[in-house]
Short mmCIF file of the C-alpha atoms (twelve columns), coordinates in Angstrom:
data_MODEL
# 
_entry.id   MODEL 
# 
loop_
_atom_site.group_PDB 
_atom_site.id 
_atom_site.type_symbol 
_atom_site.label_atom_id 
_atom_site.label_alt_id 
_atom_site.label_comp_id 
_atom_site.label_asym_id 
_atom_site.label_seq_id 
_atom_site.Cartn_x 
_atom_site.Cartn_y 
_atom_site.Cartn_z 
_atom_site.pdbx_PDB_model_num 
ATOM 1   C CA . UNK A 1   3.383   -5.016  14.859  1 
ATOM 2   C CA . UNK A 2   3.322   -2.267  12.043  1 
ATOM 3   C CA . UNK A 3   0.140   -0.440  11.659  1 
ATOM 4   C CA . UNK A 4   -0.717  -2.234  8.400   1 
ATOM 5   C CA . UNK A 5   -1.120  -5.505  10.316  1 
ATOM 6   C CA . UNK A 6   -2.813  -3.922  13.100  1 
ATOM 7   C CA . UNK A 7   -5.269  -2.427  10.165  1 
ATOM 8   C CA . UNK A 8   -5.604  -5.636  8.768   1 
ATOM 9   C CA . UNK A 9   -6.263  -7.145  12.176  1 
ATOM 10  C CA . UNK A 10  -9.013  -5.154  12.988  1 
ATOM 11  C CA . UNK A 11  -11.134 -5.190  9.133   1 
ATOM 12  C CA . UNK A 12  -10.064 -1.666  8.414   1 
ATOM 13  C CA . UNK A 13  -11.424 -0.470  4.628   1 
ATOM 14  C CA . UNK A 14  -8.591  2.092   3.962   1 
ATOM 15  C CA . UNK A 15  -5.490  2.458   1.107   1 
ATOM 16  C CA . UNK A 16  -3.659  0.818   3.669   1 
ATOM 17  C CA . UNK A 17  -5.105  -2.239  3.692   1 
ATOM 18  C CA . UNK A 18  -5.562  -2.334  -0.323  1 
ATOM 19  C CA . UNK A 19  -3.745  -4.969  -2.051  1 
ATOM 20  C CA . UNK A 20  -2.826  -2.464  -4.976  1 
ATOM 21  C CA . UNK A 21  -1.097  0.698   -2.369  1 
ATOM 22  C CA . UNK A 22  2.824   0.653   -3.384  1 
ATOM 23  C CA . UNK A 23  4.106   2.105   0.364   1 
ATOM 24  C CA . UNK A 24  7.706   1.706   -0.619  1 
ATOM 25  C CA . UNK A 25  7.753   4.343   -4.327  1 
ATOM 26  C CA . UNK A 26  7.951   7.126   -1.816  1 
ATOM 27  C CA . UNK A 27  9.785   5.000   1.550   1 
ATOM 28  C CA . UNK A 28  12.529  7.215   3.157   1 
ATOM 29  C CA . UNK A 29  13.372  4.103   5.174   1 
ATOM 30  C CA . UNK A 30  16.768  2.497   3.829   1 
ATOM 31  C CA . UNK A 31  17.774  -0.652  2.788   1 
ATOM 32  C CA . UNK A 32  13.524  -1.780  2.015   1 
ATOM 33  C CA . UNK A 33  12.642  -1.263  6.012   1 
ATOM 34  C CA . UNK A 34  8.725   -1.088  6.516   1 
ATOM 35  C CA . UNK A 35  8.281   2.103   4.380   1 
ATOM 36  C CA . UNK A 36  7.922   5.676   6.047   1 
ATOM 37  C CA . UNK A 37  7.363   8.546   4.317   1 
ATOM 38  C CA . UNK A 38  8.045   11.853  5.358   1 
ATOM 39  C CA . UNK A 39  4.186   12.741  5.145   1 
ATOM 40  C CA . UNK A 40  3.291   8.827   5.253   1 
ATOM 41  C CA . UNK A 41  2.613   9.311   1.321   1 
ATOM 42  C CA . UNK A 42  2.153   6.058   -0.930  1 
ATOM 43  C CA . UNK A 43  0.710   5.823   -4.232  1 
ATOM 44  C CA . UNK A 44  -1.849  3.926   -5.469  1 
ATOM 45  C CA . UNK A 45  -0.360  1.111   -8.096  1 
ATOM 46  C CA . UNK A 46  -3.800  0.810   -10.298 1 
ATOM 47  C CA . UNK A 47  -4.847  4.552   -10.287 1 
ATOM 48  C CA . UNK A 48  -5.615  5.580   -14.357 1 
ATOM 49  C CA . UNK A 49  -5.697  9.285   -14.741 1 
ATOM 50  C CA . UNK A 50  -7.828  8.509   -17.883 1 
ATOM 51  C CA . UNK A 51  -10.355 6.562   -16.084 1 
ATOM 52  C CA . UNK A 52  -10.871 8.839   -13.216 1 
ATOM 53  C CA . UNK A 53  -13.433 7.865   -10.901 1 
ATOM 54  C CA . UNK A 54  -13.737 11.003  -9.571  1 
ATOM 55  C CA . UNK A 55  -13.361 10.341  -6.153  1 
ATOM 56  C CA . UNK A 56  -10.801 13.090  -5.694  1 
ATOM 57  C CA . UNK A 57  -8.411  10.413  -5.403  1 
ATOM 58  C CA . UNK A 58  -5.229  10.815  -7.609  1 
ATOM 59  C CA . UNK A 59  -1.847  8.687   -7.880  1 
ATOM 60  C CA . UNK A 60  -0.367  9.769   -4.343  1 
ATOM 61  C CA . UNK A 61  -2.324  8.573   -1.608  1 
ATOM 62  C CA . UNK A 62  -2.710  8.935   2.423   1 
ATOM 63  C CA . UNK A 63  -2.463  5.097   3.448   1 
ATOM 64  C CA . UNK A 64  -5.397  6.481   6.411   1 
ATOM 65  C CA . UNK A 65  -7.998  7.252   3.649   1 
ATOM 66  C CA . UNK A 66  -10.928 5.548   3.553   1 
ATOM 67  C CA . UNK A 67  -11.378 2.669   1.409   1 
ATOM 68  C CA . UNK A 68  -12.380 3.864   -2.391  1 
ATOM 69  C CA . UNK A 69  -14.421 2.129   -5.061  1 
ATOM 70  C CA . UNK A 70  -11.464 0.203   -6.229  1 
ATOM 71  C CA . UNK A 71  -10.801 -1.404  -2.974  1 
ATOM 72  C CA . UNK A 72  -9.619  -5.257  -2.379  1 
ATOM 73  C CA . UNK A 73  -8.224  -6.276  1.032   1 
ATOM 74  C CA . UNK A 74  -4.889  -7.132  0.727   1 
ATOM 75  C CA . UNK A 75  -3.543  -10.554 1.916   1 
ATOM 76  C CA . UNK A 76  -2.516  -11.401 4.971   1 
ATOM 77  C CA . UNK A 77  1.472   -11.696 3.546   1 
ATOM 78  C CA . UNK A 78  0.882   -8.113  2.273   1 
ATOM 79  C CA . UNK A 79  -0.066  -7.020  5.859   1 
ATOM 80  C CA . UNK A 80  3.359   -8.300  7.002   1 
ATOM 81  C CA . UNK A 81  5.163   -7.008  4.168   1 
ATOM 82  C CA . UNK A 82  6.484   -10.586 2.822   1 
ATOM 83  C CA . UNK A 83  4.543   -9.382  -0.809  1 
ATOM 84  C CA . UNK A 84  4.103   -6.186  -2.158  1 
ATOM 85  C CA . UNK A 85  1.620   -4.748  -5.348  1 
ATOM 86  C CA . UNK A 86  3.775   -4.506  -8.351  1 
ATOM 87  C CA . UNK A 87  2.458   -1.884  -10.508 1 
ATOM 88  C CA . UNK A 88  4.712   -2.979  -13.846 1 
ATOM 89  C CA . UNK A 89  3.232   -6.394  -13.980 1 
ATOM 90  C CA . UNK A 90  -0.084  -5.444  -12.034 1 
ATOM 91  C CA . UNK A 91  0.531   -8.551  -9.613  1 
ATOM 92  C CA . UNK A 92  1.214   -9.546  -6.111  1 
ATOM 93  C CA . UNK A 93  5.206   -10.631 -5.772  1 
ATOM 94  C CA . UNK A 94  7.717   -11.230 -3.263  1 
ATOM 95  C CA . UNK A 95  8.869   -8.168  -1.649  1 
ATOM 96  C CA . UNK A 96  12.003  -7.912  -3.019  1 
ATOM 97  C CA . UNK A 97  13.336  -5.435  -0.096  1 
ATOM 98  C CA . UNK A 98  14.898  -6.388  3.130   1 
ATOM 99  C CA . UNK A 99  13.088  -6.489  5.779   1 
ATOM 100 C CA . UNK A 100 13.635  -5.540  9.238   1 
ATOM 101 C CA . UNK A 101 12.047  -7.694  12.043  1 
ATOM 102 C CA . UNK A 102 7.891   -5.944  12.504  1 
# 
């Protein structure tokens, strides 16, 4: 079980557990694994620097924050990784990495 799920699982209100964090821009994993990054750094695929809410959040995010204004629980396919945020057409799609078993 990968801590997103377990997140998910248990209601938690953080980035990750927001439909719109992108974990794999900064993954280290290869192939599309679950993303890791070498901090746990993801970014967050709706941030506006021209609209900010001034919540001292900015475009790369800590997946443990807590949940910020613009938060929307992510579906339950997100929390397994089977669709992912995509920023360029601000929509939920297919993940299109490979996955390794959770």
């Amino acid at each position: 079980m990968s801590l997103k799920r377990l997140d998910f699982d248990n209601n938690k209100e953080n980035c990750r557990t927001c439909m719109f964090i992108d974990e794999y821009s900064l993954n280290v994993n290869d192939e599309g694994e679950i993303p890791l990054g070498y901090d746990g750094t993801a970014v967050c695929g709706i941030y506006d620097e021209e609209k900010d809410d001034g919540e001292g959040r900015d475009w790369f995010i800590s997946p443990c924050w807590e949940a910020c204004s613009k938060y929307k629980r992510c579906t339950e396919r997100q929390a397994d990784y089977l669709d992912i945020f995509d920023p360029e057409t601000n929509s939920i799609i297919e993940n299109p990495h490979k996955l390794s078993p959770l």
